[in-house]
Gaussian input, Z-matrix of N, CA and C with variables (Angstrom, degrees):
# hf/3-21g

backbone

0 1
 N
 C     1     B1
 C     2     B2     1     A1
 N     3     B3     2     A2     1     D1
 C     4     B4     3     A3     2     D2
 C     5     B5     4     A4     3     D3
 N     6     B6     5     A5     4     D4
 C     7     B7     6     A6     5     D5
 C     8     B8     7     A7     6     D6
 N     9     B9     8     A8     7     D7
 C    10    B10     9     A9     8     D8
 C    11    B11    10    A10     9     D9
 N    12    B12    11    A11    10    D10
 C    13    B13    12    A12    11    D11
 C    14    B14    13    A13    12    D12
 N    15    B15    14    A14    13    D13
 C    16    B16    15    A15    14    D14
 C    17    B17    16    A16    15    D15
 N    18    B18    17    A17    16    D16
 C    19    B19    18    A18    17    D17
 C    20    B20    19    A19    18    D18
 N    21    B21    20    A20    19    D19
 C    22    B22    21    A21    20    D20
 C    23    B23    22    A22    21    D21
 N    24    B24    23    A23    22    D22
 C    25    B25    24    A24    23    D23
 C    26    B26    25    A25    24    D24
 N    27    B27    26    A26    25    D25
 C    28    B28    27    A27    26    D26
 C    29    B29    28    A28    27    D27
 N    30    B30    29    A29    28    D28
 C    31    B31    30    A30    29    D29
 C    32    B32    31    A31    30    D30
 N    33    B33    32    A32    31    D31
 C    34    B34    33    A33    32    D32
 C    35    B35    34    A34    33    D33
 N    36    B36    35    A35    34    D34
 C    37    B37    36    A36    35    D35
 C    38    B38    37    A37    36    D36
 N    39    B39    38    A38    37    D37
 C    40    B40    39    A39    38    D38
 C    41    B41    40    A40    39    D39
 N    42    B42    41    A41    40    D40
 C    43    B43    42    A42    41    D41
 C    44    B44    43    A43    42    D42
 N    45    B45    44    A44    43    D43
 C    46    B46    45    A45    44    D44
 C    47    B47    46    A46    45    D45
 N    48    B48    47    A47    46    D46
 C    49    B49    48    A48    47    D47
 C    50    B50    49    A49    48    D48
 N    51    B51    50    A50    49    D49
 C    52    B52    51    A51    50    D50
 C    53    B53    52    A52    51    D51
 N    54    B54    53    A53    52    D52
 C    55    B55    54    A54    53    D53
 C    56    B56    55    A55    54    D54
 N    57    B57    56    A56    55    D55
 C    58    B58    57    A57    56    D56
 C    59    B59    58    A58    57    D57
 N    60    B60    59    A59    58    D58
 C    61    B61    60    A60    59    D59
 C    62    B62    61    A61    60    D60
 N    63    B63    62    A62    61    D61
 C    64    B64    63    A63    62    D62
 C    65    B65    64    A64    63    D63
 N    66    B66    65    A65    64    D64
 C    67    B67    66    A66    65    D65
 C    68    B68    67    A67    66    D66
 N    69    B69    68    A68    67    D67
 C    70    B70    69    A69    68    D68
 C    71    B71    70    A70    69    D69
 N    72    B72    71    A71    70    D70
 C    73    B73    72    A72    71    D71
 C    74    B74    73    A73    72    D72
 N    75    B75    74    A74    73    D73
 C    76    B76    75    A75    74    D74
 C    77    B77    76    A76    75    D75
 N    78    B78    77    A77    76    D76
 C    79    B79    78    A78    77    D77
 C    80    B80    79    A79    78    D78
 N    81    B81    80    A80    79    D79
 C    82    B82    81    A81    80    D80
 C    83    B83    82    A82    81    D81
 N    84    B84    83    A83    82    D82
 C    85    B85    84    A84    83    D83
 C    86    B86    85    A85    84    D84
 N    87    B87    86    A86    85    D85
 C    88    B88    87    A87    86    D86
 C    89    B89    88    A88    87    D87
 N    90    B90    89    A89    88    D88
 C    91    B91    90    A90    89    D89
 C    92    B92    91    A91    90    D90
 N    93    B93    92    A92    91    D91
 C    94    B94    93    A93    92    D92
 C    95    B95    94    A94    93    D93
 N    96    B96    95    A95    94    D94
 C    97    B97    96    A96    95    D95
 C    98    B98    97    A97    96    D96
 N    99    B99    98    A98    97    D97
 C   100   B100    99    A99    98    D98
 C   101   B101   100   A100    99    D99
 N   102   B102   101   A101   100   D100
 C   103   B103   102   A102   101   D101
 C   104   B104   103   A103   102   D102
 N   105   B105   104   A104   103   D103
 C   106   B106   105   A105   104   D104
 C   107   B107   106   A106   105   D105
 N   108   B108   107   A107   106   D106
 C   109   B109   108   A108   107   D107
 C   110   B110   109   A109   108   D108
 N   111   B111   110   A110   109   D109
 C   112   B112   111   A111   110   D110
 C   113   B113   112   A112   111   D111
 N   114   B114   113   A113   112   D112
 C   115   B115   114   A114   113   D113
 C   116   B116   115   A115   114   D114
 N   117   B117   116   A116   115   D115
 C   118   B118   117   A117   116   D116
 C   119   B119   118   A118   117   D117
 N   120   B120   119   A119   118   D118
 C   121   B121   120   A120   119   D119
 C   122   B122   121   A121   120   D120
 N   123   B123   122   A122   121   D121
 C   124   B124   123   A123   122   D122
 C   125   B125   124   A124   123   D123
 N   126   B126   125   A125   124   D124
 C   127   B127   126   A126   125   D125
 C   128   B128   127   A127   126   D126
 N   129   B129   128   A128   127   D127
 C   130   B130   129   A129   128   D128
 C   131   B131   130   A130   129   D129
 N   132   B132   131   A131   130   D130
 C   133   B133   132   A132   131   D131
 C   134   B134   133   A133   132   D132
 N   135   B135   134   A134   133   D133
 C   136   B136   135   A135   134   D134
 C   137   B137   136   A136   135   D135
 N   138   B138   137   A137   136   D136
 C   139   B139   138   A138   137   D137
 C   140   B140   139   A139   138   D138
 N   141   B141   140   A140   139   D139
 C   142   B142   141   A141   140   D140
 C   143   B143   142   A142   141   D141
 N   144   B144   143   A143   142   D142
 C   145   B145   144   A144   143   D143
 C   146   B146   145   A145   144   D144
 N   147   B147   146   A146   145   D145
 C   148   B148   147   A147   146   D146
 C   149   B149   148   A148   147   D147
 N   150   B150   149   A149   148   D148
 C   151   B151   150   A150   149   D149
 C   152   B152   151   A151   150   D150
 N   153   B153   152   A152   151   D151
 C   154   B154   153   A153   152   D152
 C   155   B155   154   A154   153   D153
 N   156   B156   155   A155   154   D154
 C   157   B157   156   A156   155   D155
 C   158   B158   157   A157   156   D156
 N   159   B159   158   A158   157   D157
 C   160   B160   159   A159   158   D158
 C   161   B161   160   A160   159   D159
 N   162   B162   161   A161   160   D160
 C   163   B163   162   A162   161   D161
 C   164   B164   163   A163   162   D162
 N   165   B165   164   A164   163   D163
 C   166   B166   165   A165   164   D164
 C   167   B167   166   A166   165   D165
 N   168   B168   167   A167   166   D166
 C   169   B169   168   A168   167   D167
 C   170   B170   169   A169   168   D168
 N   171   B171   170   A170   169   D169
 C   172   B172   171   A171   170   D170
 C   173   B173   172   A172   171   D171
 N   174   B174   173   A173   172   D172
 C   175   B175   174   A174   173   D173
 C   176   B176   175   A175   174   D174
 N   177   B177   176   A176   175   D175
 C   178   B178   177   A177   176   D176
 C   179   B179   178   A178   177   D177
 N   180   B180   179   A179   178   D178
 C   181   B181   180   A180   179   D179
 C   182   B182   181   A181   180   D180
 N   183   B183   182   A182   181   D181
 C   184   B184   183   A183   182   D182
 C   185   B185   184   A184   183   D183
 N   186   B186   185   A185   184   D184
 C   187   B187   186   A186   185   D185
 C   188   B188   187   A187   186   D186
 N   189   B189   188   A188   187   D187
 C   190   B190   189   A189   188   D188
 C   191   B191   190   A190   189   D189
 N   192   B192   191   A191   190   D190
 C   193   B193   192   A192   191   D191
 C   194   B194   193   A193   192   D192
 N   195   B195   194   A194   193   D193
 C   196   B196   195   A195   194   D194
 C   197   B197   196   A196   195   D195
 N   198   B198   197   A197   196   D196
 C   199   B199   198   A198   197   D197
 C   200   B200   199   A199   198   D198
 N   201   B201   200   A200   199   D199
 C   202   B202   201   A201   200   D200
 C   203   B203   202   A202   201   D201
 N   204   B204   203   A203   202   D202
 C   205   B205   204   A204   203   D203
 C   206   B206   205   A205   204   D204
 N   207   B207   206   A206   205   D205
 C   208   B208   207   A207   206   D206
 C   209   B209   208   A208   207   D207
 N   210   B210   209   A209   208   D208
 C   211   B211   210   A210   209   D209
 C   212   B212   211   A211   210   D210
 N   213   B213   212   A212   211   D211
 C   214   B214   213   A213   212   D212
 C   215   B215   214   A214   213   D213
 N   216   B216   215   A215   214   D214
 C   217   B217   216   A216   215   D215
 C   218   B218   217   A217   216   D216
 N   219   B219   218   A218   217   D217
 C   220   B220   219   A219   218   D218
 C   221   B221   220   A220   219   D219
 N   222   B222   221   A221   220   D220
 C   223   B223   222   A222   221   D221
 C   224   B224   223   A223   222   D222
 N   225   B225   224   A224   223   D223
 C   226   B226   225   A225   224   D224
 C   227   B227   226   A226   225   D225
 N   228   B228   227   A227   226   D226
 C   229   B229   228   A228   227   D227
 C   230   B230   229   A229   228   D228
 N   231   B231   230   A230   229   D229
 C   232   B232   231   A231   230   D230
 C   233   B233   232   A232   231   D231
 N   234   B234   233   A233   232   D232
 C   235   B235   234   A234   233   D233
 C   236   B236   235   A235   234   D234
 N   237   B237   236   A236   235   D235
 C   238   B238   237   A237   236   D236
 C   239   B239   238   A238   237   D237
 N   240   B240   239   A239   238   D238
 C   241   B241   240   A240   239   D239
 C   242   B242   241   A241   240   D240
 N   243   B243   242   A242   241   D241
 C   244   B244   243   A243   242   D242
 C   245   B245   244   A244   243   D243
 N   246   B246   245   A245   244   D244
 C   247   B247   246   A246   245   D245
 C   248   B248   247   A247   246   D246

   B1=1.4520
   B2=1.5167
   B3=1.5050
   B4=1.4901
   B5=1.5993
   B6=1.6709
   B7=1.2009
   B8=1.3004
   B9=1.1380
   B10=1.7066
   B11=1.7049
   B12=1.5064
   B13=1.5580
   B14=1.5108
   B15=0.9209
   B16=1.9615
   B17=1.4153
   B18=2.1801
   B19=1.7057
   B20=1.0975
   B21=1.2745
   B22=1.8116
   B23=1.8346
   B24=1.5431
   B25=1.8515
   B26=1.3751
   B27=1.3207
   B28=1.3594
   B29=1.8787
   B30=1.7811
   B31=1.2818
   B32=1.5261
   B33=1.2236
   B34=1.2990
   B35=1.9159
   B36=1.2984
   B37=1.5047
   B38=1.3730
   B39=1.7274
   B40=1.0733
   B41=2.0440
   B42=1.2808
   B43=2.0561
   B44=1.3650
   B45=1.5328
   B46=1.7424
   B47=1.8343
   B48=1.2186
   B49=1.4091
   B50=1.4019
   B51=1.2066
   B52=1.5071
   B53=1.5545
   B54=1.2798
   B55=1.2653
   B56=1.7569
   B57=0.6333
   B58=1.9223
   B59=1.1258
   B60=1.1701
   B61=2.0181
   B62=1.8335
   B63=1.2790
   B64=1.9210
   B65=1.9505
   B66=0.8861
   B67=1.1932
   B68=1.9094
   B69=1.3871
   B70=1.3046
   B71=1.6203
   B72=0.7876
   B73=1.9170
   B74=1.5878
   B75=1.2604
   B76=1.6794
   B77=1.3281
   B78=1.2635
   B79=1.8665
   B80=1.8154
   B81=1.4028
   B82=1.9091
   B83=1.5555
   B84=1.5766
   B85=1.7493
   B86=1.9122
   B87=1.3329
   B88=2.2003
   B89=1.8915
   B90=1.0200
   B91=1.8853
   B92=1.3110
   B93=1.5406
   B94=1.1744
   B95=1.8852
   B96=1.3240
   B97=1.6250
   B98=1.8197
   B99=1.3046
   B100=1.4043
   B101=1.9081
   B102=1.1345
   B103=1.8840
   B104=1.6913
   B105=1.4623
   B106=1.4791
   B107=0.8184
   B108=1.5410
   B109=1.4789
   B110=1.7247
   B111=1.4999
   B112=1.9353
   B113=1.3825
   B114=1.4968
   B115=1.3968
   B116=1.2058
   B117=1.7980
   B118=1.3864
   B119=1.2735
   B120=1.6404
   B121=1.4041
   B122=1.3666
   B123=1.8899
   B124=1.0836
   B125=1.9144
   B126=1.1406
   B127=2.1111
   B128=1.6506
   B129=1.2306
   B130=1.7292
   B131=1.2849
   B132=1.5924
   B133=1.9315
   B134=1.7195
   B135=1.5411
   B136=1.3730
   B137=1.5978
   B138=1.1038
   B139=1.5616
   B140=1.8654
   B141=1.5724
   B142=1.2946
   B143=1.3991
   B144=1.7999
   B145=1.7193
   B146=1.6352
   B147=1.4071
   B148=1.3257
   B149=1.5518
   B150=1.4036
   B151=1.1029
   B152=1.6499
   B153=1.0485
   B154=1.5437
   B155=1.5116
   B156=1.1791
   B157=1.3492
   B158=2.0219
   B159=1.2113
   B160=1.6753
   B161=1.2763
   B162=1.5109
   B163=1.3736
   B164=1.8331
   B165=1.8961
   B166=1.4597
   B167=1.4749
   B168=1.2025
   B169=1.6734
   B170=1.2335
   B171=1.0121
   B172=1.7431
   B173=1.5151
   B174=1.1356
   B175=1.2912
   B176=1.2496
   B177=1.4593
   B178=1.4286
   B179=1.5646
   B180=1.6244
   B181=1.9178
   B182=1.5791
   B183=0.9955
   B184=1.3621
   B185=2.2201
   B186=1.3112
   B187=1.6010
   B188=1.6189
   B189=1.5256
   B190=1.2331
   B191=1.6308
   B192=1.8361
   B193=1.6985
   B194=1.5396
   B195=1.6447
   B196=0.9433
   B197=1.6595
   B198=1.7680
   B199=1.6611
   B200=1.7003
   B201=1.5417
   B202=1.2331
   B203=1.5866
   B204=1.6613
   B205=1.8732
   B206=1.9758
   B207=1.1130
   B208=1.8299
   B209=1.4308
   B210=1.3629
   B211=1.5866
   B212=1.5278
   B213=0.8931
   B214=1.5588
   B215=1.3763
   B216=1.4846
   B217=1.3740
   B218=1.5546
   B219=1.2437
   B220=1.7293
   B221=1.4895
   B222=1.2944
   B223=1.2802
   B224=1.2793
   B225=1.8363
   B226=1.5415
   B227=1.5264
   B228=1.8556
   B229=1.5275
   B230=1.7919
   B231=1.4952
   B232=1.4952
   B233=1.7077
   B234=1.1567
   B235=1.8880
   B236=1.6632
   B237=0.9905
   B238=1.7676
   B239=2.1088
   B240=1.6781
   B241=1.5208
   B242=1.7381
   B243=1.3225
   B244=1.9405
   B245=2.1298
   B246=1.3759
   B247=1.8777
   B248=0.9956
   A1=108.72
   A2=116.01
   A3=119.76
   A4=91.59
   A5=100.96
   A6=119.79
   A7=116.25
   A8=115.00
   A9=134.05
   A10=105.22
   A11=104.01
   A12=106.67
   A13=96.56
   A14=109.78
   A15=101.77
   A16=105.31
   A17=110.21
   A18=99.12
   A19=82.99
   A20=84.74
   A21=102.95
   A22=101.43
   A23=105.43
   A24=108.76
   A25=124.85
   A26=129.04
   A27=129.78
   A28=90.79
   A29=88.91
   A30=121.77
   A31=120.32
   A32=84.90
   A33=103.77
   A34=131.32
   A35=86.15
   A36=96.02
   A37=126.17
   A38=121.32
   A39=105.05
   A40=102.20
   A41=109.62
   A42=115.23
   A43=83.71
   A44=143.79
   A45=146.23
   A46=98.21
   A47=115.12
   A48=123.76
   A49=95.93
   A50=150.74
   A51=153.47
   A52=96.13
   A53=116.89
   A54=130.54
   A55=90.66
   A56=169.60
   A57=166.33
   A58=100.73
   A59=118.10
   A60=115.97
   A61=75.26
   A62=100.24
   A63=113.22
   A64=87.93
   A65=134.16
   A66=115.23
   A67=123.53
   A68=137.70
   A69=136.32
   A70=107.35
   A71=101.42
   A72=96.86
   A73=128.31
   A74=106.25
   A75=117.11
   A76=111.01
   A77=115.43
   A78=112.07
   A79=118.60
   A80=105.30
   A81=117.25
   A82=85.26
   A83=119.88
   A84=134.35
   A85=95.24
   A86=103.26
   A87=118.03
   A88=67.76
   A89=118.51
   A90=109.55
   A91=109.81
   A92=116.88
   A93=130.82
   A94=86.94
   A95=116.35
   A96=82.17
   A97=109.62
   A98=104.65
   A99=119.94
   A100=115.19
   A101=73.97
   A102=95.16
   A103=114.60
   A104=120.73
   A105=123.81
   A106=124.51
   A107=134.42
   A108=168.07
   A109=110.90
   A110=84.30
   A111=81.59
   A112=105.01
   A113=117.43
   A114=112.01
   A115=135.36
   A116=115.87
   A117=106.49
   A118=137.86
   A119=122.88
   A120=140.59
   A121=118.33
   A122=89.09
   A123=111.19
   A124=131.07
   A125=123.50
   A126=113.49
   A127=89.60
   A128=139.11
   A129=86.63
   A130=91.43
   A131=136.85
   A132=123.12
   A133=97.62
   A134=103.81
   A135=110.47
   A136=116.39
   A137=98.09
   A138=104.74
   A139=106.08
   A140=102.89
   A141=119.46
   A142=127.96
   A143=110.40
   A144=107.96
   A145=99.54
   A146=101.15
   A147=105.38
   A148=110.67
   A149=112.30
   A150=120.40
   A151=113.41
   A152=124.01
   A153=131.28
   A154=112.78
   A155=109.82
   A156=129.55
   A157=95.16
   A158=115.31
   A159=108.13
   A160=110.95
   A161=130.10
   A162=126.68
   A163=108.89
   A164=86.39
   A165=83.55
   A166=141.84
   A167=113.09
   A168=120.99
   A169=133.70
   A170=100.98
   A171=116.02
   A172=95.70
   A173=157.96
   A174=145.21
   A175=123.48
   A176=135.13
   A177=132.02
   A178=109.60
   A179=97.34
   A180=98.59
   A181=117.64
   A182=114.33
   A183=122.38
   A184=114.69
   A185=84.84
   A186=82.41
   A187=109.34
   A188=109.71
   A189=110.33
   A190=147.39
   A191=81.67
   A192=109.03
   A193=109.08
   A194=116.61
   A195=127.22
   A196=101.96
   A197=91.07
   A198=100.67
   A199=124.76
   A200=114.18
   A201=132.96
   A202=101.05
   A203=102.46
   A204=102.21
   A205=100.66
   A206=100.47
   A207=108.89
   A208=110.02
   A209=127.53
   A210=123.06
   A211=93.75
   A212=119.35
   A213=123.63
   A214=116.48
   A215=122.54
   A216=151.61
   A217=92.80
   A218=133.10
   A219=125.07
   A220=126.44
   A221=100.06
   A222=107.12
   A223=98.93
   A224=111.54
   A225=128.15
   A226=87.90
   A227=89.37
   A228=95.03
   A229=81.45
   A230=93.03
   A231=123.82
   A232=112.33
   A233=114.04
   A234=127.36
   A235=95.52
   A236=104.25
   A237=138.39
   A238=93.24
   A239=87.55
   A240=94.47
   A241=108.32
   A242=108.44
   A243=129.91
   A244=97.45
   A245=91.72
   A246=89.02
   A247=93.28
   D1=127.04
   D2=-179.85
   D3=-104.13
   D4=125.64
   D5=177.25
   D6=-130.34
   D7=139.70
   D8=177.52
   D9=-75.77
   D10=150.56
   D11=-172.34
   D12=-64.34
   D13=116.39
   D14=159.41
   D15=96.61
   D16=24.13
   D17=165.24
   D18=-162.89
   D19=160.74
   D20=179.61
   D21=-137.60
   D22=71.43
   D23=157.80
   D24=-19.80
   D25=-16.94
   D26=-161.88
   D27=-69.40
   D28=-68.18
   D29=169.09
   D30=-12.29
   D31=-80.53
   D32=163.44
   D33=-24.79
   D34=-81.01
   D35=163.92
   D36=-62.81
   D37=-17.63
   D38=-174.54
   D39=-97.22
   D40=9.54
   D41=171.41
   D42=-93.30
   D43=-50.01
   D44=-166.73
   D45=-44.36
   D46=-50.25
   D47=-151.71
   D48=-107.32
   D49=-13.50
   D50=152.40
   D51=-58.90
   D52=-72.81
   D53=-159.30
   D54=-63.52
   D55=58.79
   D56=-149.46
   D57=161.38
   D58=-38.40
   D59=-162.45
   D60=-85.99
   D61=-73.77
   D62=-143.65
   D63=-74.33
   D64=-21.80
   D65=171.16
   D66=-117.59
   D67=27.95
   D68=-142.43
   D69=-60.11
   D70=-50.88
   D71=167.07
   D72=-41.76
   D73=-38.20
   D74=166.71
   D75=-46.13
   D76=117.62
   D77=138.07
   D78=-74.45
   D79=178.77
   D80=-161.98
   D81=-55.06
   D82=-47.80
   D83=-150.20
   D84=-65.77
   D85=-42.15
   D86=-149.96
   D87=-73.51
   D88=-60.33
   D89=-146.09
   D90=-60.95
   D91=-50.90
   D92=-155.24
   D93=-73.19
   D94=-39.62
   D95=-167.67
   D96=-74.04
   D97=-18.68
   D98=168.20
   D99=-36.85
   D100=-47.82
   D101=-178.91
   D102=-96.05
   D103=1.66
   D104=-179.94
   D105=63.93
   D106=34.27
   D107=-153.95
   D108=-130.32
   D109=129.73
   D110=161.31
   D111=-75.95
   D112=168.54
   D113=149.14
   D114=-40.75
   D115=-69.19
   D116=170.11
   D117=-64.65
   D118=21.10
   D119=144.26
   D120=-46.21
   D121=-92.32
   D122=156.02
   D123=-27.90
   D124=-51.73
   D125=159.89
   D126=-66.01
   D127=-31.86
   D128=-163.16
   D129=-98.32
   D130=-16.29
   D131=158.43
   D132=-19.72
   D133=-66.28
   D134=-151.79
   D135=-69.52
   D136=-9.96
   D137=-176.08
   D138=-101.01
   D139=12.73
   D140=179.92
   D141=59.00
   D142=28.68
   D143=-168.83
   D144=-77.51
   D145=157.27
   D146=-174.52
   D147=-101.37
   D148=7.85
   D149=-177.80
   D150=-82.75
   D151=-9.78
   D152=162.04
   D153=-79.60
   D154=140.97
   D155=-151.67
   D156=-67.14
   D157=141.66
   D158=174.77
   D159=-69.08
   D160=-5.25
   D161=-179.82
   D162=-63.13
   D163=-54.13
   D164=173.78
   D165=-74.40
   D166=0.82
   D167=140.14
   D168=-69.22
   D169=-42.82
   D170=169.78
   D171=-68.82
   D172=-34.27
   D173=157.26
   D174=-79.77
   D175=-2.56
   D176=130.78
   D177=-46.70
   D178=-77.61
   D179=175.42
   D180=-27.68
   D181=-46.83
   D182=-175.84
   D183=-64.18
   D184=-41.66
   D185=178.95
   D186=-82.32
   D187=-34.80
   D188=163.64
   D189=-88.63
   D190=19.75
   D191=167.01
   D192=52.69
   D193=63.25
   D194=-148.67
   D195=-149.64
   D196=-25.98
   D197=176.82
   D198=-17.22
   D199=-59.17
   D200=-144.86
   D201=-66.68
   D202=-26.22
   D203=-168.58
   D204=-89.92
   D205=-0.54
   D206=150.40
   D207=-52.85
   D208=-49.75
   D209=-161.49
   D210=-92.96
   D211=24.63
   D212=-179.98
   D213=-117.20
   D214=-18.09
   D215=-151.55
   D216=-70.06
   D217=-62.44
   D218=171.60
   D219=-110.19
   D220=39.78
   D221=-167.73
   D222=-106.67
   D223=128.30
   D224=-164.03
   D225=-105.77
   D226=144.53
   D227=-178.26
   D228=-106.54
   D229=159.39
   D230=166.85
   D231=-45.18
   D232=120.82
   D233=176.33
   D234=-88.50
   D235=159.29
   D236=170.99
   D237=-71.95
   D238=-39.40
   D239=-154.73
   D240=-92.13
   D241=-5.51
   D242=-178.43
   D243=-67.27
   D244=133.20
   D245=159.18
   D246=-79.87

């Protein structure tokens, strides 16, 4: 993954394609107020800057019932190679 200082595109694209599946009728303007977002929040969410607060992802997740993979966010799975 080629990433810019201060974004992570993955991110990005993967609220772009939530928000399309779970919402297709929405335009950038219908979602974001959905989610309590200006617009230009909401494009740089999608453009994955990390400079928007994690609340307001976690309240995308949340409208797009997505919350739960939040408590998952630093959670290390078990190695072959762990005592």
């Amino acid at each position: 993954m080629s990433t810019k200082q201060g974004y992570l595109p993955d991110l990005g694209d993967r609220l772009r394609k939530a928000r399309k599946t779970r919402f297709p009728g929405d335009t950038l303007r219908e979602f974001a107020r959905r989610i309590d977002v200006g617009h230009s929040t909401l494009q740089r969410m999608e453009a994955g800057d990390l400079s928007v607060s994690l609340s307001k992802y976690y309240g995308a997740a949340q409208v797009l019932k997505l919350e739960s993979q939040f408590t998952k966010l630093f959670e290390l799975k078990p190695s072959l190679f762990d005592d």
